[in-house]
mmCIF file as Biopython writes it, N, C-alpha, C and O atoms, coordinates in Angstrom:
data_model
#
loop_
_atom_site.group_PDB
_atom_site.id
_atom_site.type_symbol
_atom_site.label_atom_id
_atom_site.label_alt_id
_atom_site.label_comp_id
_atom_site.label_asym_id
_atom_site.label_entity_id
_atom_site.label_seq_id
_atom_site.pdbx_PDB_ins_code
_atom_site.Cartn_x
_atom_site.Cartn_y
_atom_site.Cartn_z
_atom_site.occupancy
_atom_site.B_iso_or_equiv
_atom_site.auth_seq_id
_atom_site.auth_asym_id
_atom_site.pdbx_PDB_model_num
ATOM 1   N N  . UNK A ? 1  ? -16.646 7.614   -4.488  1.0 0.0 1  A 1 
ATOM 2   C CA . UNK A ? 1  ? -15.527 6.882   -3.928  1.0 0.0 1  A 1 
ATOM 3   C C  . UNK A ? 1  ? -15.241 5.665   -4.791  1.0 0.0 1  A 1 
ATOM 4   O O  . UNK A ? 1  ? -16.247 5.033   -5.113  1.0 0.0 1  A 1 
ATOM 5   N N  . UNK A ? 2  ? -14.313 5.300   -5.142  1.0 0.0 2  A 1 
ATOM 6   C CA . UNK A ? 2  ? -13.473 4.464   -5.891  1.0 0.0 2  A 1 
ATOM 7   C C  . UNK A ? 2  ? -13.516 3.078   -4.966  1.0 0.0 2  A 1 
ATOM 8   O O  . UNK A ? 2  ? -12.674 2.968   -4.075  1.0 0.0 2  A 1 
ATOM 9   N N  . UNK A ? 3  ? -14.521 1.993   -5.184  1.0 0.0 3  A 1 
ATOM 10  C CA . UNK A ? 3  ? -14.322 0.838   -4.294  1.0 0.0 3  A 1 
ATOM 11  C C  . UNK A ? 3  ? -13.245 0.201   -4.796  1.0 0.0 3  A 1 
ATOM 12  O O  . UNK A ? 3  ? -12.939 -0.644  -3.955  1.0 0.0 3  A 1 
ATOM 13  N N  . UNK A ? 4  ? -12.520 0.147   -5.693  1.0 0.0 4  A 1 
ATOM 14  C CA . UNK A ? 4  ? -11.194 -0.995  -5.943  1.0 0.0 4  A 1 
ATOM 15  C C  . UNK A ? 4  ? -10.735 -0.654  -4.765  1.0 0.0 4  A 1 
ATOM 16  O O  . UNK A ? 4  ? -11.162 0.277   -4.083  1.0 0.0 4  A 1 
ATOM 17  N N  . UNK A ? 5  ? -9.813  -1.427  -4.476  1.0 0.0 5  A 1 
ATOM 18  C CA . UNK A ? 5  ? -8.451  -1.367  -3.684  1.0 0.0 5  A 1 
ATOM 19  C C  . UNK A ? 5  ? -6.876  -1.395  -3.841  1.0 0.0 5  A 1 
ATOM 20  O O  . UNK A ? 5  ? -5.903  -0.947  -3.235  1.0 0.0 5  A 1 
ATOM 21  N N  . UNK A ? 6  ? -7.187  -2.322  -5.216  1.0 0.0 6  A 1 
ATOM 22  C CA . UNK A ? 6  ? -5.540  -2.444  -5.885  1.0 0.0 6  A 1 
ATOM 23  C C  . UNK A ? 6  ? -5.917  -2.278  -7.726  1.0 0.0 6  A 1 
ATOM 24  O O  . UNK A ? 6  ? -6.931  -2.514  -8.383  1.0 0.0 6  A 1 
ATOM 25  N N  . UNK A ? 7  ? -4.705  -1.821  -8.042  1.0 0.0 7  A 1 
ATOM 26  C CA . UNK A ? 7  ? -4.675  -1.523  -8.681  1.0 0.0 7  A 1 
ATOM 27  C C  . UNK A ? 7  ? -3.197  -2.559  -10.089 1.0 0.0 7  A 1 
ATOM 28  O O  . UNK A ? 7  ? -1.968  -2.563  -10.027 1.0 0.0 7  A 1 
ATOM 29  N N  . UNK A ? 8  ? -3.743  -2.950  -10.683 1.0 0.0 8  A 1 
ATOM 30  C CA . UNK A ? 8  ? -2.422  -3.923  -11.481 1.0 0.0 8  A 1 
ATOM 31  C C  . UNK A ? 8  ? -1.227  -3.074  -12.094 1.0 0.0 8  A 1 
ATOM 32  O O  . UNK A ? 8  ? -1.500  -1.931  -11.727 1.0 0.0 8  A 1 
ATOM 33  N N  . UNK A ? 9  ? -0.110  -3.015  -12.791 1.0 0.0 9  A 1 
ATOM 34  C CA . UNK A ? 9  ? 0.936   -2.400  -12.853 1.0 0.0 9  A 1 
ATOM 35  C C  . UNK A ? 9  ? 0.814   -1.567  -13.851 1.0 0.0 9  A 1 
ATOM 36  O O  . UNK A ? 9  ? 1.313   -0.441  -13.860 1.0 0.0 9  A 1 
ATOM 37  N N  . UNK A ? 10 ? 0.041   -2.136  -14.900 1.0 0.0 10 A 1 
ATOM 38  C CA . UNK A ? 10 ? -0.190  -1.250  -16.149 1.0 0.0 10 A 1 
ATOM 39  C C  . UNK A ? 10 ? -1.705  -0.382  -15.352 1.0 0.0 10 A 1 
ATOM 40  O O  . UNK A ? 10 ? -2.046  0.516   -16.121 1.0 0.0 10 A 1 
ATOM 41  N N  . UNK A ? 11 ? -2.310  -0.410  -14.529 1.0 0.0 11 A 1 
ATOM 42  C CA . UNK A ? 11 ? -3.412  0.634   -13.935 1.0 0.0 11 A 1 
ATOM 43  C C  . UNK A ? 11 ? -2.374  1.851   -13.196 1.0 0.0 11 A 1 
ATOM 44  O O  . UNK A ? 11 ? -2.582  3.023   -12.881 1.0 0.0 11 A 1 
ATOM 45  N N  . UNK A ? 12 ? -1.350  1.088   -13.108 1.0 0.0 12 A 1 
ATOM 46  C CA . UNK A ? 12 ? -0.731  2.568   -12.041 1.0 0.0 12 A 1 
ATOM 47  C C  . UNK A ? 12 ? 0.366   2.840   -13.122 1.0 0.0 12 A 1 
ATOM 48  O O  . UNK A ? 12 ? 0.664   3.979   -12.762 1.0 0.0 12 A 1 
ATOM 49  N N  . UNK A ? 13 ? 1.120   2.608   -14.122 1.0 0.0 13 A 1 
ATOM 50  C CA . UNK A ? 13 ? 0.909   3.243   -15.014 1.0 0.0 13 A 1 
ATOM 51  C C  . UNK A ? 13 ? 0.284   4.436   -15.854 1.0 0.0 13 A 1 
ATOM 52  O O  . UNK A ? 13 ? 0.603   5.616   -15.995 1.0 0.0 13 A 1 
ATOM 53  N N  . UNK A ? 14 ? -1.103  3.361   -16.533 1.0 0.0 14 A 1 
ATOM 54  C CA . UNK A ? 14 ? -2.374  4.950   -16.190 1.0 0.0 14 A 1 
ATOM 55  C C  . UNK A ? 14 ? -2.285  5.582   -15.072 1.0 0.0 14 A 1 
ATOM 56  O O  . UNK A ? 14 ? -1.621  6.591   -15.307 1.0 0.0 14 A 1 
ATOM 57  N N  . UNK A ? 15 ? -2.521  5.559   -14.207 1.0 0.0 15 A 1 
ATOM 58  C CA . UNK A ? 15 ? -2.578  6.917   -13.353 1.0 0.0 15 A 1 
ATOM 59  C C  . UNK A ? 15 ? -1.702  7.669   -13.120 1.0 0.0 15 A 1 
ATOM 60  O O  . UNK A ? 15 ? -1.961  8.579   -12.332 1.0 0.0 15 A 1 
ATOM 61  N N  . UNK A ? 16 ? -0.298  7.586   -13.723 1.0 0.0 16 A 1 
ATOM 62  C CA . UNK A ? 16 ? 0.513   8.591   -13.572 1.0 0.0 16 A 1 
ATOM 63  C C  . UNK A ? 16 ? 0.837   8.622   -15.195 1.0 0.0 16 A 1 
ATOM 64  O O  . UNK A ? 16 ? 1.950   8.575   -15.720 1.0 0.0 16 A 1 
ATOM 65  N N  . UNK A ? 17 ? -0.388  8.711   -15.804 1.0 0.0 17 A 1 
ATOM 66  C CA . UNK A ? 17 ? 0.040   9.311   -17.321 1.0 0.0 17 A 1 
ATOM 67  C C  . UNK A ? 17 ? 1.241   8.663   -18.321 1.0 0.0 17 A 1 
ATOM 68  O O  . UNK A ? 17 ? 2.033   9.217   -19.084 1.0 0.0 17 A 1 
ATOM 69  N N  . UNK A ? 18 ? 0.974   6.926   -17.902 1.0 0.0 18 A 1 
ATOM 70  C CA . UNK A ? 18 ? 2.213   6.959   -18.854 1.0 0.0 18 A 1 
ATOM 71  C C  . UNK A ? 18 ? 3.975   7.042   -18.671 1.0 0.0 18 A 1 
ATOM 72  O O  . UNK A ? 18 ? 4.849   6.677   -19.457 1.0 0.0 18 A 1 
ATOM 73  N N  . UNK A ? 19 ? 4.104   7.767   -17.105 1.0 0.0 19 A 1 
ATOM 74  C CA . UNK A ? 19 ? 5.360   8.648   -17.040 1.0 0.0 19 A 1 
ATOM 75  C C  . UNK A ? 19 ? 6.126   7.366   -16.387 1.0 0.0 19 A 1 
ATOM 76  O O  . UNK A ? 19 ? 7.329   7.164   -16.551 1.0 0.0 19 A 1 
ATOM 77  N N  . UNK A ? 20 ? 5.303   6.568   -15.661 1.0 0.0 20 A 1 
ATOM 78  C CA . UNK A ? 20 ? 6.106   6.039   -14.807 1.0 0.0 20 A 1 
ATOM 79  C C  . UNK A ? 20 ? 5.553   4.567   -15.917 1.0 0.0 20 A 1 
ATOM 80  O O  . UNK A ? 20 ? 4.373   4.294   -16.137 1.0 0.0 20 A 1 
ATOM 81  N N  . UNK A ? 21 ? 6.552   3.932   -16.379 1.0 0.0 21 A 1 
ATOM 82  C CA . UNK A ? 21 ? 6.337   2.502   -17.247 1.0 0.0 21 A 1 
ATOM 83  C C  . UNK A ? 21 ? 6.013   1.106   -16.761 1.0 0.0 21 A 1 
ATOM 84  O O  . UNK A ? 21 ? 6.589   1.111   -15.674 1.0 0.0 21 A 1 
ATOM 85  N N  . UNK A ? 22 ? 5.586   0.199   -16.854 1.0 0.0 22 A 1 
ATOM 86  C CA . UNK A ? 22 ? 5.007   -0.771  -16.154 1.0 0.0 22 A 1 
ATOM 87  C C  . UNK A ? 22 ? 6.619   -1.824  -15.808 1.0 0.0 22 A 1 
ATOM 88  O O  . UNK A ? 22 ? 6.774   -2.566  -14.838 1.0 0.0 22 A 1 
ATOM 89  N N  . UNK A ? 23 ? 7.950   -1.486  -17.289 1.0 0.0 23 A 1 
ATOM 90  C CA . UNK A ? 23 ? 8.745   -1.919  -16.579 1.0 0.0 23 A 1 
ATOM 91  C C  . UNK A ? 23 ? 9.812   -0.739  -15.681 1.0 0.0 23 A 1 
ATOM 92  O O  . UNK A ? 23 ? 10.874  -0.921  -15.086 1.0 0.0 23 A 1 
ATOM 93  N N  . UNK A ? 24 ? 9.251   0.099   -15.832 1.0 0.0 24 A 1 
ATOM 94  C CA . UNK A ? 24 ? 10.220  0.914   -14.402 1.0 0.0 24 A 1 
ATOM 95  C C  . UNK A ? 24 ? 9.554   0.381   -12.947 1.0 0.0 24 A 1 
ATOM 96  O O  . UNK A ? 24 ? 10.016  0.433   -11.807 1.0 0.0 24 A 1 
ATOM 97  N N  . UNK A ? 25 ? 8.391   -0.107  -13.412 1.0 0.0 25 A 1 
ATOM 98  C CA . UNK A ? 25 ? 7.679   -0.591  -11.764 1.0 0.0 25 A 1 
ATOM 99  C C  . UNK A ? 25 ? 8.038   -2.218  -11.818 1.0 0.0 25 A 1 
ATOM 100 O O  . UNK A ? 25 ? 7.485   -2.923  -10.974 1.0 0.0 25 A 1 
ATOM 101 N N  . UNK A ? 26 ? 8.682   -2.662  -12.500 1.0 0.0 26 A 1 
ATOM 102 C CA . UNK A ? 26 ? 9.337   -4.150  -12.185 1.0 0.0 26 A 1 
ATOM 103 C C  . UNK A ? 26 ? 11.004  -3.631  -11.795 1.0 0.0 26 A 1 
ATOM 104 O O  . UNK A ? 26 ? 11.646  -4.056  -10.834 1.0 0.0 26 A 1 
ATOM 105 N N  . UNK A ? 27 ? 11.372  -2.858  -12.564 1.0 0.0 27 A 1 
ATOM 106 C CA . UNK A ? 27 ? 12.559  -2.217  -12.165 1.0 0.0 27 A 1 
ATOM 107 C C  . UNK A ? 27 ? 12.398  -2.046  -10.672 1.0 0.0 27 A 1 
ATOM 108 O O  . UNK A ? 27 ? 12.935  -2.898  -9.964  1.0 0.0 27 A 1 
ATOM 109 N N  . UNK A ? 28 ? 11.902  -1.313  -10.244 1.0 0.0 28 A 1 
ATOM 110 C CA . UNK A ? 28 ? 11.578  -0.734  -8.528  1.0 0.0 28 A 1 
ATOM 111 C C  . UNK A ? 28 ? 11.178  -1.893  -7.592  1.0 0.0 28 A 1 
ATOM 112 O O  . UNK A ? 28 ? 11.389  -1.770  -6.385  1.0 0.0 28 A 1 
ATOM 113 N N  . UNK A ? 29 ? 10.651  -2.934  -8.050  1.0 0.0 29 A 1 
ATOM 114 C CA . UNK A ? 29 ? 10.122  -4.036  -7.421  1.0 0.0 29 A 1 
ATOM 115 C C  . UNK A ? 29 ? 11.404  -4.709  -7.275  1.0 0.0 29 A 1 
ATOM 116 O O  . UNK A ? 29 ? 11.728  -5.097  -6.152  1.0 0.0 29 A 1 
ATOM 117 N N  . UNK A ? 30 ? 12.266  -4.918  -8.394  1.0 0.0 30 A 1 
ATOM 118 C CA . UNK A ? 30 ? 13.432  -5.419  -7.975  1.0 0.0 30 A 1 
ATOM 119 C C  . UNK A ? 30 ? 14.660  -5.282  -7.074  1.0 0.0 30 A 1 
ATOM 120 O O  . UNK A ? 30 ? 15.423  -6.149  -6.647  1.0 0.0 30 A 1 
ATOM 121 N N  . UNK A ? 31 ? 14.636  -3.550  -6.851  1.0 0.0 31 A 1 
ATOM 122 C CA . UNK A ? 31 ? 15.327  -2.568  -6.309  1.0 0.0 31 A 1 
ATOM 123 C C  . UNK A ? 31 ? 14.593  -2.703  -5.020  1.0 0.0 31 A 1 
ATOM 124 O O  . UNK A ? 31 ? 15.170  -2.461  -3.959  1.0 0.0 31 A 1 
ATOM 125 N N  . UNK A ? 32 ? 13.636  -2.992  -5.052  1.0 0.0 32 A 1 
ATOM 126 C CA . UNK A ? 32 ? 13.127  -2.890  -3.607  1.0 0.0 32 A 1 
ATOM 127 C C  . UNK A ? 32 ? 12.741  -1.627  -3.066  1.0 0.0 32 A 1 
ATOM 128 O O  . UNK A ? 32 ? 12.863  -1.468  -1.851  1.0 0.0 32 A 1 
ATOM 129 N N  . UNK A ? 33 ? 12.002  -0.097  -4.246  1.0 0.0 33 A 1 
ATOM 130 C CA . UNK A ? 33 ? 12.177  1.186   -4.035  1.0 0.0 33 A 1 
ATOM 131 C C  . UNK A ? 33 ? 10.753  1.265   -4.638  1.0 0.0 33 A 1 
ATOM 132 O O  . UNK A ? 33 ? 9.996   0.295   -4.627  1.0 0.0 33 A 1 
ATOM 133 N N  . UNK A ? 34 ? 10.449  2.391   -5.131  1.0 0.0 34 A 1 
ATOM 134 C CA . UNK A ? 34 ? 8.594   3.087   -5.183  1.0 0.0 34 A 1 
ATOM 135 C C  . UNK A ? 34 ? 7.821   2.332   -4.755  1.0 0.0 34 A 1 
ATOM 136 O O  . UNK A ? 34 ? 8.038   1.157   -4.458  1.0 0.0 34 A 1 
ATOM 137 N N  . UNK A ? 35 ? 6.553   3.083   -4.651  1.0 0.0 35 A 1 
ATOM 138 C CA . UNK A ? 35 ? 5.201   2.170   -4.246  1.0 0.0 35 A 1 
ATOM 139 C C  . UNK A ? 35 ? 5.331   1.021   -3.542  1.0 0.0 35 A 1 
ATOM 140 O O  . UNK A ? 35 ? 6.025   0.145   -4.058  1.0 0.0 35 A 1 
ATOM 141 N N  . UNK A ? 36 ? 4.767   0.781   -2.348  1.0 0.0 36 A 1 
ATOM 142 C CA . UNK A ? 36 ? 4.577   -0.318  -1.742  1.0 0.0 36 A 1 
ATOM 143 C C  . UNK A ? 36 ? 3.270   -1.377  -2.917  1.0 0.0 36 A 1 
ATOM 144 O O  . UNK A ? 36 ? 2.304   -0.872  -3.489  1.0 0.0 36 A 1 
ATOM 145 N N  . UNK A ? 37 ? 3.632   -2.718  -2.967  1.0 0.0 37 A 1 
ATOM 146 C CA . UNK A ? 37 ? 2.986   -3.816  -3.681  1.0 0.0 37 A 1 
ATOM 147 C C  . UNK A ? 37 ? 2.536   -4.866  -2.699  1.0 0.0 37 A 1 
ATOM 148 O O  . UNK A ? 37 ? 2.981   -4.929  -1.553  1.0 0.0 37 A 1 
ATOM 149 N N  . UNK A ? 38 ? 1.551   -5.763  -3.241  1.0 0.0 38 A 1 
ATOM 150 C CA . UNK A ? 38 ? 1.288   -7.248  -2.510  1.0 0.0 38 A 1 
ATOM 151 C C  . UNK A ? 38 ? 1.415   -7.849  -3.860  1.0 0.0 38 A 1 
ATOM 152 O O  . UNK A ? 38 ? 1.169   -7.521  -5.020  1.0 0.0 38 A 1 
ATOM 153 N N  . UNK A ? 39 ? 1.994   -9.060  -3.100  1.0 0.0 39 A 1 
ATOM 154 C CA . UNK A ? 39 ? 2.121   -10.029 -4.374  1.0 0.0 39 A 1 
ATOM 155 C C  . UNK A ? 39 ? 1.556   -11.247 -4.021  1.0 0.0 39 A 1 
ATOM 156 O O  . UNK A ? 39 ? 1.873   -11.685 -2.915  1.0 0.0 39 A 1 
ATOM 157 N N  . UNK A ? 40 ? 0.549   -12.100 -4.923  1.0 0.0 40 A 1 
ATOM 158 C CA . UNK A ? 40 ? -0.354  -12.976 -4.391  1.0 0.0 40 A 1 
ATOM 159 C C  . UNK A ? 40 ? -0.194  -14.025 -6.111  1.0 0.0 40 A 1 
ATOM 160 O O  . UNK A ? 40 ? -0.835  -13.781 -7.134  1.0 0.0 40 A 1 
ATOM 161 N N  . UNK A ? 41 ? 0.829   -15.142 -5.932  1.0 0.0 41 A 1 
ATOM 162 C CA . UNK A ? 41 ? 1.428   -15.869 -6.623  1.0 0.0 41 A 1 
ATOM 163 C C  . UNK A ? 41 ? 2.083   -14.895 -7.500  1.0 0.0 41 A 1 
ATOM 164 O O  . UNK A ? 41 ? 2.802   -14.041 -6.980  1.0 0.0 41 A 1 
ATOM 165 N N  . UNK A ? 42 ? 1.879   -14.928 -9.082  1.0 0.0 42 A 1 
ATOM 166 C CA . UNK A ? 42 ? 2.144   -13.754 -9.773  1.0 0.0 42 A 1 
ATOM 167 C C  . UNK A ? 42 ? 1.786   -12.882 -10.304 1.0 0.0 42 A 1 
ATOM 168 O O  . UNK A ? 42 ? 2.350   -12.169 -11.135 1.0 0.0 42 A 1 
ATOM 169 N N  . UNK A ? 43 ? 0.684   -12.843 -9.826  1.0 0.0 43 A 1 
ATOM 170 C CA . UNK A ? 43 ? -0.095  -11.440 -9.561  1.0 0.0 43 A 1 
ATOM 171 C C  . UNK A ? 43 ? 0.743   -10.117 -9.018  1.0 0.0 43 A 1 
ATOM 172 O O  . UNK A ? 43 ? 1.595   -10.501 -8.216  1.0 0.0 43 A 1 
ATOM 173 N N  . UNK A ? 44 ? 0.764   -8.978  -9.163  1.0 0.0 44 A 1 
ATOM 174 C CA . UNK A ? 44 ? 1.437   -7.977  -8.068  1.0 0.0 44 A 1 
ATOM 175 C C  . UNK A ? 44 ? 0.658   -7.063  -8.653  1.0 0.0 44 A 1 
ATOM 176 O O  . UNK A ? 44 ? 0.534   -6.756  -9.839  1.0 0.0 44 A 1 
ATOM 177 N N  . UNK A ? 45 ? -0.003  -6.550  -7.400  1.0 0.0 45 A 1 
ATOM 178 C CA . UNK A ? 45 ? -1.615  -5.472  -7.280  1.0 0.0 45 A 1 
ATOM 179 C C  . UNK A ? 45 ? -0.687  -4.470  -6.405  1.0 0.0 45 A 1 
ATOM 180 O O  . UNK A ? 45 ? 0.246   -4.826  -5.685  1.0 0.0 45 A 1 
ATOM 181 N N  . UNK A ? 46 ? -1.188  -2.991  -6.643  1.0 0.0 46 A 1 
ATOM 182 C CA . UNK A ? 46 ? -0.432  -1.968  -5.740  1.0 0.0 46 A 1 
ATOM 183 C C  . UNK A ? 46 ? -1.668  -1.151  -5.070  1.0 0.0 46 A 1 
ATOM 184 O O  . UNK A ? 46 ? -2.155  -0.164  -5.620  1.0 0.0 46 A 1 
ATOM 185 N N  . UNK A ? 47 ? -2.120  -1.657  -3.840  1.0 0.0 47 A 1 
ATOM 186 C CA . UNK A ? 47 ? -2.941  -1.247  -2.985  1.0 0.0 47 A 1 
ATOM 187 C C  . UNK A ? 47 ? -3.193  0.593   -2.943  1.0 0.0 47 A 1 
ATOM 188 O O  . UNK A ? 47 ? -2.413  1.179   -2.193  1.0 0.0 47 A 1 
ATOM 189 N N  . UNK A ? 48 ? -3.966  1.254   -3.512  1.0 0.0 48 A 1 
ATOM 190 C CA . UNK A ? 48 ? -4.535  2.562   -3.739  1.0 0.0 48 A 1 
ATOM 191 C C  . UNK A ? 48 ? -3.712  3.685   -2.663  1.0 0.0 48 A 1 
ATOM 192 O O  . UNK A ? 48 ? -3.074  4.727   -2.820  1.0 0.0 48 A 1 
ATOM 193 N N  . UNK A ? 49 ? -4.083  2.913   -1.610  1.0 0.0 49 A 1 
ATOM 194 C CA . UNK A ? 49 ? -3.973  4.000   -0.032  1.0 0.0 49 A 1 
ATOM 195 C C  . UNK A ? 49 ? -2.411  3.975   0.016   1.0 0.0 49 A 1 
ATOM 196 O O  . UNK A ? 49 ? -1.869  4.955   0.527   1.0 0.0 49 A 1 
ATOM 197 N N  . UNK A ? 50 ? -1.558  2.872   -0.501  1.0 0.0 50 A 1 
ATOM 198 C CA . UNK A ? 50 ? -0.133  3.424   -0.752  1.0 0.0 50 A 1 
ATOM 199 C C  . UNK A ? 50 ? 0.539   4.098   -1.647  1.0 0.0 50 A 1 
ATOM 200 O O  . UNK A ? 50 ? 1.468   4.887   -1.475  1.0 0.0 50 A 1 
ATOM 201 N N  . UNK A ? 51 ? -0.197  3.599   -3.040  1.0 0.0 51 A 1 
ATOM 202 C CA . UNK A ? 51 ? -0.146  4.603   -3.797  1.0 0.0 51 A 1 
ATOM 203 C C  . UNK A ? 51 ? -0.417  6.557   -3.364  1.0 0.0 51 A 1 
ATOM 204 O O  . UNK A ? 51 ? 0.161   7.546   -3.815  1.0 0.0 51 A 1 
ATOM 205 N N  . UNK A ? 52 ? -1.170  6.471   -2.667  1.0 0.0 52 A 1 
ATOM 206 C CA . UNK A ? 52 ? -1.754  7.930   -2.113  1.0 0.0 52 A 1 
ATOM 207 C C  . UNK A ? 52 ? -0.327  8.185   -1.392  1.0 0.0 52 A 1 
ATOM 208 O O  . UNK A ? 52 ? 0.362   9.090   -1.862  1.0 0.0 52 A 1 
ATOM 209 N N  . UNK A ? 53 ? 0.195   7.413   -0.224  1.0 0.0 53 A 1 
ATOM 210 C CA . UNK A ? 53 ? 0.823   7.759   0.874   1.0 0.0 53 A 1 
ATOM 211 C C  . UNK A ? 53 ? 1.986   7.922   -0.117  1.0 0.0 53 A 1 
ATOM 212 O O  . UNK A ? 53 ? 2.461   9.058   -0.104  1.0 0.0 53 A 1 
ATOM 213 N N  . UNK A ? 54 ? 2.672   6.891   -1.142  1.0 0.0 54 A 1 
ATOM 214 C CA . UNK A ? 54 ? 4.388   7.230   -2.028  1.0 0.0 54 A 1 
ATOM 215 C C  . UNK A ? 54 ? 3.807   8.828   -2.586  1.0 0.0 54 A 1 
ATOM 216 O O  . UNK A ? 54 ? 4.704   9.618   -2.882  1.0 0.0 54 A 1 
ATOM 217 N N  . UNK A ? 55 ? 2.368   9.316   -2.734  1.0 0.0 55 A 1 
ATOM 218 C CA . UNK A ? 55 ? 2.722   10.643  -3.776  1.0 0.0 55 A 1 
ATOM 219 C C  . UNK A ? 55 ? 2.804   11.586  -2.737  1.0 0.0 55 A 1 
ATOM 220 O O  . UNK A ? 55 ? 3.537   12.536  -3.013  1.0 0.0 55 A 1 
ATOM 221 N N  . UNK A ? 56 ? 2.173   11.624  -1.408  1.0 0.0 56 A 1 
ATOM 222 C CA . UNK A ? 56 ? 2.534   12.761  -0.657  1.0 0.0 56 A 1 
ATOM 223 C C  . UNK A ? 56 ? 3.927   12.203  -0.338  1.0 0.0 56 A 1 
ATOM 224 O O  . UNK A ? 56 ? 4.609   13.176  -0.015  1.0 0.0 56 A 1 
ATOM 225 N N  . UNK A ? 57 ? 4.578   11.210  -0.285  1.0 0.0 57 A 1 
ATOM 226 C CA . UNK A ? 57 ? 6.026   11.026  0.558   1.0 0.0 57 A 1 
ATOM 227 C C  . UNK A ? 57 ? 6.896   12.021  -0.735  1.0 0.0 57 A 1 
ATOM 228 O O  . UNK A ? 57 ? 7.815   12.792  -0.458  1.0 0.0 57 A 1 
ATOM 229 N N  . UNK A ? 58 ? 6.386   11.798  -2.091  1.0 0.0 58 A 1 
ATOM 230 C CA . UNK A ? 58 ? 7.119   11.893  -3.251  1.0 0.0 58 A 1 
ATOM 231 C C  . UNK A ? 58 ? 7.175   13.903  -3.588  1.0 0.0 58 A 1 
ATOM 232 O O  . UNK A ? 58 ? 7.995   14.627  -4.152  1.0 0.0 58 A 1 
ATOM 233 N N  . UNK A ? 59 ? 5.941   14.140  -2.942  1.0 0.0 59 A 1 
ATOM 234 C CA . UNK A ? 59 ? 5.705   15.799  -3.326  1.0 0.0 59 A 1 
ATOM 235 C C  . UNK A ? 59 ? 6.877   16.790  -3.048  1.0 0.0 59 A 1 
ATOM 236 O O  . UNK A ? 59 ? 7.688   16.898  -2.128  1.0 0.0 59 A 1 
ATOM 237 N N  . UNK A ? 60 ? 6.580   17.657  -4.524  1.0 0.0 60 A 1 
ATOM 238 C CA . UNK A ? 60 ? 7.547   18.238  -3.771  1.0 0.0 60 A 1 
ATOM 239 C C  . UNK A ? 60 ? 7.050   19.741  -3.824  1.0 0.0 60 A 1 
ATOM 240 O O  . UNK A ? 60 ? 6.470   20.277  -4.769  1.0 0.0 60 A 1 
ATOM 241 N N  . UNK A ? 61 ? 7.346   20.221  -2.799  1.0 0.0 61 A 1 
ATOM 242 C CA . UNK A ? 61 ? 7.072   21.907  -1.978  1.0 0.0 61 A 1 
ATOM 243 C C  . UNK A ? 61 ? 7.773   22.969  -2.719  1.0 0.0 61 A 1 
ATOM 244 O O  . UNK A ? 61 ? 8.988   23.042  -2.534  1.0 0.0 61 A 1 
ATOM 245 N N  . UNK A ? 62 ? 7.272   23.725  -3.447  1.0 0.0 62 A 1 
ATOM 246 C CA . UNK A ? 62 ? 7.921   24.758  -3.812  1.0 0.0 62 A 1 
ATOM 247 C C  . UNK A ? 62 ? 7.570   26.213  -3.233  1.0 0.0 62 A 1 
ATOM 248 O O  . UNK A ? 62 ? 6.475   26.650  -2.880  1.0 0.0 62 A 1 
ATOM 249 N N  . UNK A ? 63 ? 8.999   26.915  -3.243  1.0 0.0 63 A 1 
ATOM 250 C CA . UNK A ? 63 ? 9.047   27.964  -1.781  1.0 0.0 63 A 1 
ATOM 251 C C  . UNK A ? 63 ? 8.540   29.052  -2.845  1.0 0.0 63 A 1 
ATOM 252 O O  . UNK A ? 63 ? 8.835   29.248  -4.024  1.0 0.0 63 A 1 
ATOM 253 N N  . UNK A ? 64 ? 7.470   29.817  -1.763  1.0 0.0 64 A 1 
ATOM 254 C CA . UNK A ? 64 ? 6.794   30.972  -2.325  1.0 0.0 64 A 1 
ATOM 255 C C  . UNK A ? 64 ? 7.894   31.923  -2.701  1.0 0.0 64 A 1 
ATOM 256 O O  . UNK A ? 64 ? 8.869   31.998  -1.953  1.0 0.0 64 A 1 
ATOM 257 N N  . UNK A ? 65 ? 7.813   32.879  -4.121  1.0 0.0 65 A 1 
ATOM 258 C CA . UNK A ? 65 ? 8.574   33.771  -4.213  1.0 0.0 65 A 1 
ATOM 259 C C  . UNK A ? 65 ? 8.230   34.864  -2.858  1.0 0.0 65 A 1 
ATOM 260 O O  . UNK A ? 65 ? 7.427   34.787  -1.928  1.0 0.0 65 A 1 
ATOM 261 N N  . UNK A ? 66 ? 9.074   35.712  -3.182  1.0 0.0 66 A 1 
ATOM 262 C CA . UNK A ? 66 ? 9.180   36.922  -2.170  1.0 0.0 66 A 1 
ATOM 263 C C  . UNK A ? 66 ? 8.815   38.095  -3.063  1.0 0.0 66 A 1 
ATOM 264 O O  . UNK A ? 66 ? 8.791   39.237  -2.604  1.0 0.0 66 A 1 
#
């Protein structure tokens, strides 16, 4: 089990490979859209367990062929 809890912008970055950029996640912070954040002066940490909850909100289902 992973004791961190948050994770900094360039860590969630890494964990999605790069795909998602540290400024598309200032982009979204501004927009007020992905990942839920805490911000503690100017710090902004993105708490793990929301990270978890945006990728199941984000999944997407693909329908079994026939």
């Amino acid at each position: 089990m992973d004791i961190r809890k948050f994770l900094t912008a360039e860590e969630v970055s890494e964990r999605y490979r790069g795909t998602i950029s540290i400024g598309t996640l200032r982009n979204w912070r501004a927009k007020r859209i992905g990942p839920a954040y805490v911000k503690l002066g100017k710090a902004v940490l993105y708490p793990i367990e929301e990270l978890e909850t945006w990728d199941q909100n984000n999944t997407v289902a693909c329908r079994a062929s026939k």
